[in-house]
C-alpha positions in Angstrom: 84.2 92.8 89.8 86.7 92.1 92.3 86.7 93.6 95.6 90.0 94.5 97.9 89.7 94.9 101.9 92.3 96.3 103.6 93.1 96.0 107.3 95.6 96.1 109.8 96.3 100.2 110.1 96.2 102.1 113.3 98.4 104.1 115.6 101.9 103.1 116.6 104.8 105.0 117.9 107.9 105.6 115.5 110.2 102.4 115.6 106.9 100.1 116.1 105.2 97.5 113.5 102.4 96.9 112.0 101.0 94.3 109.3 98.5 95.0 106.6 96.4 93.0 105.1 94.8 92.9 102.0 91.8 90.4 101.1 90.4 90.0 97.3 87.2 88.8 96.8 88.6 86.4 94.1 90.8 84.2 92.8 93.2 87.1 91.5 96.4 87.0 93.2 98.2 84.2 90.5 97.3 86.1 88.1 97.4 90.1 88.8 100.2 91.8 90.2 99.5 93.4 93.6 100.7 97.0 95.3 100.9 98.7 98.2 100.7 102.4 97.5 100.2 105.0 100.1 99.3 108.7 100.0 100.2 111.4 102.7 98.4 114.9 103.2 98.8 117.1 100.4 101.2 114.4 98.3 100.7 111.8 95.8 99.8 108.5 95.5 103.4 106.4 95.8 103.9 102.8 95.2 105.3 101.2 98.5 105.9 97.9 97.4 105.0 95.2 94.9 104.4 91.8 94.4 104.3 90.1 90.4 102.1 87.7 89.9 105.4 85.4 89.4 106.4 86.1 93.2 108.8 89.0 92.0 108.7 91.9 94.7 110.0 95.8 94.3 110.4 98.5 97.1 110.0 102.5 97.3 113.7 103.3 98.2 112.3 104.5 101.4 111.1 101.7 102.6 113.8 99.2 101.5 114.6 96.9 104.5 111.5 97.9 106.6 108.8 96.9 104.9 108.1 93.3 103.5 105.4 92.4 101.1 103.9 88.6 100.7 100.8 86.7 99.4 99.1 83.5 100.3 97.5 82.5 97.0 95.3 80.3 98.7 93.9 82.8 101.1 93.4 85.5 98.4 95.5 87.6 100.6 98.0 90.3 100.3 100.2 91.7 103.4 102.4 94.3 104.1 104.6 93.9 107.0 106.4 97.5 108.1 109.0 97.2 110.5 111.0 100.6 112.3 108.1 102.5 111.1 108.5 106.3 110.7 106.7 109.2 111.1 107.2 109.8 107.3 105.4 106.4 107.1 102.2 108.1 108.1 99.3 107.8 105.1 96.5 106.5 104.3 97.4 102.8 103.0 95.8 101.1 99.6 95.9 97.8 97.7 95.9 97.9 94.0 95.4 94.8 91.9 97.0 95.4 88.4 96.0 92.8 85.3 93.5 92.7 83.2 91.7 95.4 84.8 92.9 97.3 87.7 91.5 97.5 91.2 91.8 99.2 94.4 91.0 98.9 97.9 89.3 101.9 100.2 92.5 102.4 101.9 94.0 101.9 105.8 94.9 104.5 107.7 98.5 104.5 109.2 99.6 107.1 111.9 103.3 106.9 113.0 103.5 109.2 116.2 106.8 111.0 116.8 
């Protein structure tokens, strides 16, 4: 079973930064492709960005240009860097590990204050 921590949410005025993290319990990221997805009040779960396990990355259309996603294989770890963020950025953050099985994190909170 592999576990996903996320950190690195908070509270940060519109035009600010913040950098997620995401750490999996094991050896996974060579191997699965990793996600960002986030979910708003009342709305759906939305991919954010990805990351292949071949280093291939993909953006939401919204976030193109704001928001950078990276891994360092040797530190299990996943991030999520969101630059100019916007009140529309506000969710609730989650990891998602996509292979063989598929596996998700308990989520970050992100609040982007006008």
């Amino acid at each position: 079973q592999v576990q996903l921590v996320e950190s690195g949410g908070g509270l940060v005025q519109t035009g600010g930064s913040l950098r997620l993290s995401c750490a999996a319990s094991g050896s996974i990221l060579s191997i699965y492709d990793m996600g960002w997805y986030r979910q708003a009040p009342g709305k759906q779960r939305e991919l954010v960005a990805g990351i292949s396990s071949g280093g291939s990355t993909n953006y939401a259309d919204s976030v193109k240009g704001r928001f950078t996603i990276s891994r360092v294989n040797a530190k299990n770890t996943v991030y999520l860097q969101m630059n100019s963020l916007k009140p529309e950025d506000t969710a609730v953050y989650y990891c998602n590990a996509d292979g063989a099985r598929t596996f998700w994190g308990q989520g970050t909170q992100v609040t982007v204050s006008s």
